[in-house]
N, C-alpha and C positions, 0 to 999 in steps of 0.2 A: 879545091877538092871536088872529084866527080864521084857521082852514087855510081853505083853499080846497077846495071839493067835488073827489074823485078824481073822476079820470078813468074811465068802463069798463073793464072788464078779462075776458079770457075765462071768468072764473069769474064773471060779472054785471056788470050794468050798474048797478045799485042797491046802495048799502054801507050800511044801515042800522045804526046803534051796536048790538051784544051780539045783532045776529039769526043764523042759522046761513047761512051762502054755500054752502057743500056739505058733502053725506053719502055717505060711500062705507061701503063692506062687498067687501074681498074675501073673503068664504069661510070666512073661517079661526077665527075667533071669540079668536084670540090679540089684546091689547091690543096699542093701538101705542106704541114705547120712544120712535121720533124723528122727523121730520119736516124733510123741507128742500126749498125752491122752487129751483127751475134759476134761471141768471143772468136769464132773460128773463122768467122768472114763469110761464108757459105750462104748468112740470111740475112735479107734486109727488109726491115720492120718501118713502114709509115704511115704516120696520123693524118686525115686530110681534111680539111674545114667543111665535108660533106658527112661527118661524124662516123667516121670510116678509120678500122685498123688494116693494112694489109702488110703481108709477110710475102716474098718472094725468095725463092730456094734456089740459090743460083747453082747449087749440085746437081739442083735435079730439073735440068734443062730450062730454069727458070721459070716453074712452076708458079703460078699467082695462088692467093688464099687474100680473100677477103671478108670483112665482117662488119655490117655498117648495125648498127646499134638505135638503141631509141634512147640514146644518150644525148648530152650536148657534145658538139667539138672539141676534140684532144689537141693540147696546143705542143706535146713535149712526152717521150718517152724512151727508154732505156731497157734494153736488156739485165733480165739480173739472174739470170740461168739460160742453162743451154735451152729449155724451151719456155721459157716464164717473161714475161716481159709486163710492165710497169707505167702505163699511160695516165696523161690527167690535162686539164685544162678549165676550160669552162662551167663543170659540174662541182669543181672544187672538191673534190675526191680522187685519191689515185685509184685507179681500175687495175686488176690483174688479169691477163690475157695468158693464153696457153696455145702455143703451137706445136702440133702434136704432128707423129712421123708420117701418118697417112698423107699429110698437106691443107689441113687444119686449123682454123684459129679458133678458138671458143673465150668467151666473157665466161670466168672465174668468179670472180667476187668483186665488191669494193672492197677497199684495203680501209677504209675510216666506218667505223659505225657510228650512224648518227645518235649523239645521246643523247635525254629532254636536261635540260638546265632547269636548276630550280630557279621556281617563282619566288620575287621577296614575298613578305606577309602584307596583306591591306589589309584593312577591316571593313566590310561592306560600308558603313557609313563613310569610313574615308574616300573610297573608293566614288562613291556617286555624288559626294563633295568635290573630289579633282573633274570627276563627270561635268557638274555642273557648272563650277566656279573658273575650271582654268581649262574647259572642251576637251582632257587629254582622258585620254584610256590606259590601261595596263596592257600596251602592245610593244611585241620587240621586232626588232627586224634582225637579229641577232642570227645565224643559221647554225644549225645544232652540230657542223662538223666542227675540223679544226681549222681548216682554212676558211674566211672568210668572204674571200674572193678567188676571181680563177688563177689558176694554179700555172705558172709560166714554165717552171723549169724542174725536171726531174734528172735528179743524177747520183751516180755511186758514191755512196760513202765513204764504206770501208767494204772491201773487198774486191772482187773482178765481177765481169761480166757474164761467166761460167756460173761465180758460185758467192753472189754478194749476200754480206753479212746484217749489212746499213743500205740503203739509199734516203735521198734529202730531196724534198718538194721546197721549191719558193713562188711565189704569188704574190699577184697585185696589192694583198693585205699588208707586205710588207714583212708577214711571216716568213722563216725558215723551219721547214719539218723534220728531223731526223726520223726515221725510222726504222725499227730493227727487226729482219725480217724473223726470226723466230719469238719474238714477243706476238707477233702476228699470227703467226701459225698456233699459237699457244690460244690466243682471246677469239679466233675465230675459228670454229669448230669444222672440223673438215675438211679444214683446209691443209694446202701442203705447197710448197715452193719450189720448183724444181729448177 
């Protein structure tokens, strides 16, 4: 069985087998970790080990949009609305980015709030007893998100890439995250998913 010739597409009108469609360069000279098309195909969104998101609009003449951050490097991100998109990596937090019509990316929010865990009870005498007797202190290296390590893989759960309901984070910890995008819009105030 033979496919049938695509159709055009705003990144060309010719698909030749194994030829290159487009080359970008934003700047940064960091590799790129991931890559992902918007539901309509028209954007394409990628994370680069230069701690850099960029979006190119291949509608609108291939317009670049870059955003490099004082974050750590994104190793994995997903679309989860037409302008919402869903990055994570290294920080062990998924980020929400917004690419707006103008040609725009802007950092949203974290999507995890960090909470304090409680401490067990010592009792100062116990306390400078373990001090003394066994050199340990009441330290954790525990990290107050949910992920514990960096975060490898983000993707849809339930839903499309227009208008997802769930996306799922997994990480080096060995976790699997669900999460559901309007529990999120609800626990985090002013925020909105689009």
């Amino acid at each position: 069985e033979v496919e049938s010739k695509p159709t055009s597409t705003c990144w060309g009108a010719k698909m030749p087998f194994a030829n290159c469609m487009f080359e970008v360069s934003n700047g940064g000279g960091g590799w790129v970790q991931d890559v992902s098309f918007s539901a309509s195909g028209e954007l394409l969104a990628f994370v680069g080990h230069d701690s850099s998101i960029s979006v190119v609009n291949g509608a609108n003449n291939q317009q670049l949009a870059v955003l490099k951050g004082a974050f750590l490097p994104m190793l994995s991100l997903t679309w989860i609305g037409p302008h919402s998109i869903v990055a994570a990596g290294h920080d062990c937090v998924p980020k929400l980015f917004r690419y707006s019509d103008d040609g725009n990316v802007t950092f949203v929010n974290d999507l995890d709030i960090a909470q304090e865990k409680e401490a067990g009870t010592m009792s100062a005498m116990n306390r400078f007893r373990n001090m003394d007797k066994k050199a340990t202190a009441d330290s954790s290296t525990e990290l107050k998100t949910k992920h514990q390590n960096t975060i490898t893989q983000v993707s849809i759960y339930s839903g499309t890439k227009d208008n997802c309901n769930k996306f799922c984070t997994t990480g080096k910890d060995g976790q699997m995250i669900i999460w559901d995008v309007k529990s999120l819009e609800s626990s985090i105030s002013g925020l909105k998913i689009s």
